[in-house]
C-alpha positions in Angstrom: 0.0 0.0 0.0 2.7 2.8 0.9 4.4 1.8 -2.4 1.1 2.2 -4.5 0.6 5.5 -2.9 4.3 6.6 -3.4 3.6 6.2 -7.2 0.5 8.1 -6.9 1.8 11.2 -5.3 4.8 11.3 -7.4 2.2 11.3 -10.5 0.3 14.0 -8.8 3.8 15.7 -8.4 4.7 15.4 -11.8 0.8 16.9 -13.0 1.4 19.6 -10.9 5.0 20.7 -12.1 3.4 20.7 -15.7 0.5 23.0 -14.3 2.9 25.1 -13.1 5.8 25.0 -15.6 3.3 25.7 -18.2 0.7 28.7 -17.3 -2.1 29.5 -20.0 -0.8 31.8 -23.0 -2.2 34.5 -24.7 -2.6 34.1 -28.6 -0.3 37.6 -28.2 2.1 36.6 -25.9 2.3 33.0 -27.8 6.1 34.4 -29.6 7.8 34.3 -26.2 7.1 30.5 -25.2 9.7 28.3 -26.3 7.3 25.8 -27.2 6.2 27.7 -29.9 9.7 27.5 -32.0 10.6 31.0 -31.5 13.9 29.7 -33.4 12.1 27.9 -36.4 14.2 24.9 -35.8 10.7 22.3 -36.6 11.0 20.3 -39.7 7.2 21.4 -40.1 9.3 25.0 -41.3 10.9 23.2 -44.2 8.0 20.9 -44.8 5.7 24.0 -45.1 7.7 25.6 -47.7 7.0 26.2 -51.6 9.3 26.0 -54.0 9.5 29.5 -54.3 10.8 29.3 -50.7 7.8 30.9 -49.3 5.6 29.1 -46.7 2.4 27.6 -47.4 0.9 29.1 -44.3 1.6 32.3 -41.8 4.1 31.8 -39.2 1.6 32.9 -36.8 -0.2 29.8 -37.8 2.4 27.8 -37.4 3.2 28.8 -34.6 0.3 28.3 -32.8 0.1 24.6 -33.8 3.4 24.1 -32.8 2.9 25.3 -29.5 -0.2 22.7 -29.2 2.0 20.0 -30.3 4.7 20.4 -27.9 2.6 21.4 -24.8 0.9 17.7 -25.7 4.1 15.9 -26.4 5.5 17.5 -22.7 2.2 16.3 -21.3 2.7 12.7 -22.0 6.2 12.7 -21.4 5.7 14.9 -17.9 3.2 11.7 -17.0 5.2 8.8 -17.9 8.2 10.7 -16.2 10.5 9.7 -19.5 11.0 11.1 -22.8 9.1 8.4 -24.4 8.3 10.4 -27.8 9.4 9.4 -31.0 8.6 11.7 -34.1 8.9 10.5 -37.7 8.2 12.9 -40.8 6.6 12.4 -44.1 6.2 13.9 -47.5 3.3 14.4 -49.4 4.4 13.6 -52.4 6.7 10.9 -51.3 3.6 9.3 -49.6 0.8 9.7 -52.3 2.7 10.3 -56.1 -0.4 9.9 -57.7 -1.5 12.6 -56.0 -0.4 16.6 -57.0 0.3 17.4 -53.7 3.3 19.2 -51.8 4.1 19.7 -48.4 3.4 16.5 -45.1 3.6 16.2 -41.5 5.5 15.0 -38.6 3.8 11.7 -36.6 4.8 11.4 -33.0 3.9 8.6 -30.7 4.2 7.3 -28.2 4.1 3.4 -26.8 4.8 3.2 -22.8 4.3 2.2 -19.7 0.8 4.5 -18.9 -0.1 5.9 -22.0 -0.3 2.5 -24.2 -1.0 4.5 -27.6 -0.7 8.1 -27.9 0.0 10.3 -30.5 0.3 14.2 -31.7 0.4 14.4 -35.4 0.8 17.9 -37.3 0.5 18.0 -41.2 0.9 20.9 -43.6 -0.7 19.9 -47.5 -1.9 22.1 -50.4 -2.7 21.2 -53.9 -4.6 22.8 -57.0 -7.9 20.0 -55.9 -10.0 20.8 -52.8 -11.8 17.7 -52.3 -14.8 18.8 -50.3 -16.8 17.6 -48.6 -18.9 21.0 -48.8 -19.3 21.2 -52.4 -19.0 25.0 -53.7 -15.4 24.4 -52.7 -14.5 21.9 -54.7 -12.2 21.2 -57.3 -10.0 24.8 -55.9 -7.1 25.5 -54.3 -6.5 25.1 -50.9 -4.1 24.6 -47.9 -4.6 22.0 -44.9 -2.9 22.1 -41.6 -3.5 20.6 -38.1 -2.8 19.1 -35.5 -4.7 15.7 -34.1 -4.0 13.8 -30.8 -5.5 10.8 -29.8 -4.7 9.3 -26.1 -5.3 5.0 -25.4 -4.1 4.5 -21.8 -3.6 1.0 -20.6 -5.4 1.7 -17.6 -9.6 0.8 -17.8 -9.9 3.6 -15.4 -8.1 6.4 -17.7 -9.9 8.0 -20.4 -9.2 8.3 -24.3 -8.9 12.0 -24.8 -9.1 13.3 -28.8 -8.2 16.6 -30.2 -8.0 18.3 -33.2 -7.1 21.6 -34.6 -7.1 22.9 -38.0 -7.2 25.8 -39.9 -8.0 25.4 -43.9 -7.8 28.1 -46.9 -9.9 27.6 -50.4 -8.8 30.2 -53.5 -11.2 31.4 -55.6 -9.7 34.0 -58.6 -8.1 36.7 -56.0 -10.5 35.6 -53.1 -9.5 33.8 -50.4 -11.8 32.0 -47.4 -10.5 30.6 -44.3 -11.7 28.6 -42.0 -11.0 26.7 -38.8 -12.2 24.0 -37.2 -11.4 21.1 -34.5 -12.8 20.5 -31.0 -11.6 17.8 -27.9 -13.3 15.3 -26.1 -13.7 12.8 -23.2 -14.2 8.9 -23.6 -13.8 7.0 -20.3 -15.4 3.6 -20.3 -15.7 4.1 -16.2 -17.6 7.8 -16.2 -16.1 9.7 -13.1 -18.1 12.9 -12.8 -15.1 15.1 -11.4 -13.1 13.7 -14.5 -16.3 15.0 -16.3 -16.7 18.6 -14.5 -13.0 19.1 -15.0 -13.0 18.4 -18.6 -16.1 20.5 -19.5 -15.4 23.6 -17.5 -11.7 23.4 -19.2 -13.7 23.9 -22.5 -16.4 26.1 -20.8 -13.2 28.6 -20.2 -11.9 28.2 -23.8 -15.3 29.2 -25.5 -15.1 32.4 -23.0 -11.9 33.4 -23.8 -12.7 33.2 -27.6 -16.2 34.2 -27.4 -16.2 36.6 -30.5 -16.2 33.5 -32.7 -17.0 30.7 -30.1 -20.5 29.5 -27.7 -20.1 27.0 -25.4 -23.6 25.9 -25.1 -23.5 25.9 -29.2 -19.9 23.6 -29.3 -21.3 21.3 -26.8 -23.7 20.5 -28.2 -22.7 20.0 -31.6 -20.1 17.5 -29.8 -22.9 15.6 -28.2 -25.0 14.9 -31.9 -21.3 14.5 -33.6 -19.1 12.0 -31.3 -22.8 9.5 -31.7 -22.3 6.3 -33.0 -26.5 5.6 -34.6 -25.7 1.9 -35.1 -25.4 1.1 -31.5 -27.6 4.0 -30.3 -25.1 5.8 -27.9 -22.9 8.4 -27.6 -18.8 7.8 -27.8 -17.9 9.3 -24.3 -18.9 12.5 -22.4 -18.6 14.6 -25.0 -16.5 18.3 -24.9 -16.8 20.7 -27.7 -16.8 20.4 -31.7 -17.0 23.2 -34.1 -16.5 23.2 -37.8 -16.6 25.8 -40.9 -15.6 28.7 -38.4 -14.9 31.3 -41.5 -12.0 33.8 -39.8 -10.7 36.9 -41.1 -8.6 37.6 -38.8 -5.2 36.2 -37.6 -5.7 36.5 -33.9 -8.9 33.9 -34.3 -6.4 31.5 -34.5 -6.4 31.9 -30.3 -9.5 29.8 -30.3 -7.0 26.8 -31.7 -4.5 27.3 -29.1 -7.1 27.2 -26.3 -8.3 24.0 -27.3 -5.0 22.6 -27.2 -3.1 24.0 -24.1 -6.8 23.6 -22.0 -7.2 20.2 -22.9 -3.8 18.9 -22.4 -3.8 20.6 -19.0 -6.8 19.3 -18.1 -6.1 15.6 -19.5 -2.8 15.6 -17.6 -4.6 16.3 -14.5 -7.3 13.3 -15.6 -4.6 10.9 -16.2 -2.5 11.7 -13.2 -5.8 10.4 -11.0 -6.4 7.5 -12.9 -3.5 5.7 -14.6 -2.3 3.9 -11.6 -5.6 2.3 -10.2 -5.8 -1.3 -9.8 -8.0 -3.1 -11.8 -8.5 -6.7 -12.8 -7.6 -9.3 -15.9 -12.0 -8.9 -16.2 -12.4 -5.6 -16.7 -9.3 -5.4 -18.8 -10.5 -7.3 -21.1 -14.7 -5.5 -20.8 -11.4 -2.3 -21.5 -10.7 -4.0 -25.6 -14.3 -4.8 -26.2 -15.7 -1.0 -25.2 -12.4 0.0 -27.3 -14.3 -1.6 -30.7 -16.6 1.3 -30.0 -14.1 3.9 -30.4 -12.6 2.2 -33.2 -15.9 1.5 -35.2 -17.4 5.4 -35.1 -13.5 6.8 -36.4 -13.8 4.5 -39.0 -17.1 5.0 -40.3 -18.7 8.3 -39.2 -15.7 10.6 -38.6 -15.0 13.6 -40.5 -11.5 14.0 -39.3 -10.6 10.3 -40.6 -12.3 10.9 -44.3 -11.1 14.4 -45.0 -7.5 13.2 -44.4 -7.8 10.0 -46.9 -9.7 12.4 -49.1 -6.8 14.8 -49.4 -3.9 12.4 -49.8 -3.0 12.3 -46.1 -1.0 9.5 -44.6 -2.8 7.0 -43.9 -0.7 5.7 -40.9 -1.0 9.2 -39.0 -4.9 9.5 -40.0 -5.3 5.7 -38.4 -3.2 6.5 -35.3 -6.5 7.3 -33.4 -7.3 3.4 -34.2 -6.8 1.4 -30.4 -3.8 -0.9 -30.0 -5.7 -3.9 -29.1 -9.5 -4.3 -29.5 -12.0 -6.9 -29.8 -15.4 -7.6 -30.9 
C-alpha cells in the first residue's frame, strides 16, 4: 500500500509541475514560449515551404500549432516521467505520387508504460484539388494544416482523450476563405463525474476566452450529436466541444486553436494523473478491448477528421493513429 501511494503522489507531483511550468498563454504573448519554436528549428518550417521558398501558411499559424503539439508531447512525457516520444516525418508527395500534392507532417507517438498509444500528429498539405466535402469548394485551391492527438491508456480507469485543430484556406480567382475547425473530447469507459466537470469547464473557459467567434452551449452540443455512433444508439464518451466551418478573417482567431490545445492537455494531464495507476483486474481489462471496438468502429465509419484526411492524400498511418492498439469484438 505505501508503495502504491508513493507512485501516486509522485504522479500527482509530476501533473502539478506541468500545471505550473506551463501557465495558459495569450494568442499575443504565444512568440515568447519556447514551445512555440521561436527559433524555427521544426522540420514542419521546411515541410511547409513552396518552392519559391515561401511558406504555405503564416508563421503565426504555425506557430500556434506548434505550440499545441509540444505542450501535448511535454504532457505525456511529464506523465510517464520519460521522454518516451518518438517523431517520424513524411512527405506528401513521397507518400501519395499519384496525388499533385506538396508539403506532409511529422507523426509522434508514443508506446509506454501508462499511456499505451498516444500520438500528436501535425501536417501541412496544399494542392490545386479541394476535395470537399462541402461542395461550392470543390475542385479549388487550398491549404490544410492541423494538429490531431489521440490518447489509449492502458489503464480501464483512464480516459481516451481526442483533439484536433485545423485551420483550412480555399482560393477562388483573387478571393481567399478561411476557416478553422477542431474540438476535444472525453471517452472514459468508467464515467467519473469530477473527470467530467474538470473536462467540460476546461472547454467552458476556452469558449469564453474566444467568445467573439466561439459558444459553449453551441460547441457542446454540436459534440454531443457529432461523437454519436447511430448503429449502437449511444454516444462515444462524455462529450467536450466540436465546431467546424468557423470562417475567420482575422489572424488572432487563430487563439481559439490554441485554447483548445493548451486547455485540454492541461486538463487531461490532471485526468490521467488520478487515474492511470488504479488497480484493476484481468475482467475488466479485457470488458477495456471490447468497449475500445466502439471507439474504433465510429473513427472508421462516421468521422470527418478520418475521411477528410484520406480524401486529401493524407497519410494513412497518422490519419489511423486514433485506431486502439488492441481491440475486440
Amino acid at each position: 500500500m505505501q508503495g502504491e501511494n508513493s507512485v501516486q503522489n509522485e504522479l500527482f507531483e509530476r501533473a502539478k509541475r506541468f500545471q505550473e511550468n506551463n501557465p495558459i498563454v495569450s494568442f499575443a504573448d504565444l512568440k515568447n514560449n519556447n514551445l512555440c519554436d521561436q527559433q524555427f528549428l521544426d522540420p514542419v518550417w521546411k515541410i511547409s515551404s513552396q518552392k519559391n521558398g515561401e511558406s504555405a501558411f503564416s508563421n503565426n499559424l504555425l506557430h500556434t500549432l506548434l505550440y499545441v503539439r509540444n505542450i501535448c508531447k511535454l504532457s505525456f512525457n511529464t506523465i510517464e516521467g520519460i521522454e518516451a516520444c518518438s517523431a517520424k516525418s513524411w512527405l506528401a508527395q513521397e507518400h501519395n505520387p499519384e496525388r499533385n500534392l506538396e508539403g506532409g507532417g511529422i507523426m509522434t507517438v508514443i508506446r509506454a508504460n501508462h499511456l499505451e498509444k498516444s500520438a500528436v500528429n501535425m501536417s501541412c498539405v496544399w494542392g490545386p484539388s479541394y476535395p470537399a466535402l462541402e461542395g461550392e469548394n470543390a475542385g479549388k485551391p487550398f491549404s490544410a494544416t492541423g494538429v490531431s492527438l489521440i490518447s489509449h491508456p492502458r489503464n480501464p480507469y483512464a480516459p481516451i482523450m481526442h483533439l484536433n485543430i485545423r485551420c483550412i484556406q480555399v482560393k477562388d480567382g483573387n478571393k481567399v476563405t478561411t476557416w478553422i475547425a477542431g474540438g476535444a473530447d472525453l471517452t472514459p469507459m468508467h464515467n467519473f463525474e469530477e473527470d467530467t466537470v474538470l473536462f467540460h469547464d476546461a472547454m467552458k473557459k476556452v469558449c469564453e476566452r474566444n467568445s467573439n467567434i466561439a459558444n459553449y452551449e453551441k460547441y457542446k452540443k454540436w459534440a454531443d450529436e457529432y461523437f454519436y455512433i447511430p448503429h449502437r444508439k449511444e454516444a462515444r464518451g462524455v462529450g467536450g466541444i466540436f465546431f467546424d466551418f468557423v470562417k475567420i478573417e482575422n489572424e488572432h482567431d487563430f487563439s481559439l486553436l490554441l485554447d483548445v490545445g493548451q486547455y485540454a492537455a492541461k486538463a487531461y494531464a490532471e485526468i490521467l494523473s488520478r487515474r492511470i495507476e488504479l488497480p484493476y483486474d484481468e475482467e475488466l481489462a479485457e470488458k477495456h478491448l471490447y468497449w475500445r471496438g466502439r471507439y474504433a468502429e465510429f473513427n472508421l465509419v462516421y468521422d470527418r477528421g478520418t475521411r477528410f484526411g484520406l480524401m486529401t492524400g493524407g497519410n494513412h498511418e497518422a490519419i489511423f493513429c486514433s485506431l486502439p492498439p488492441r481491440v475486440k469484438w
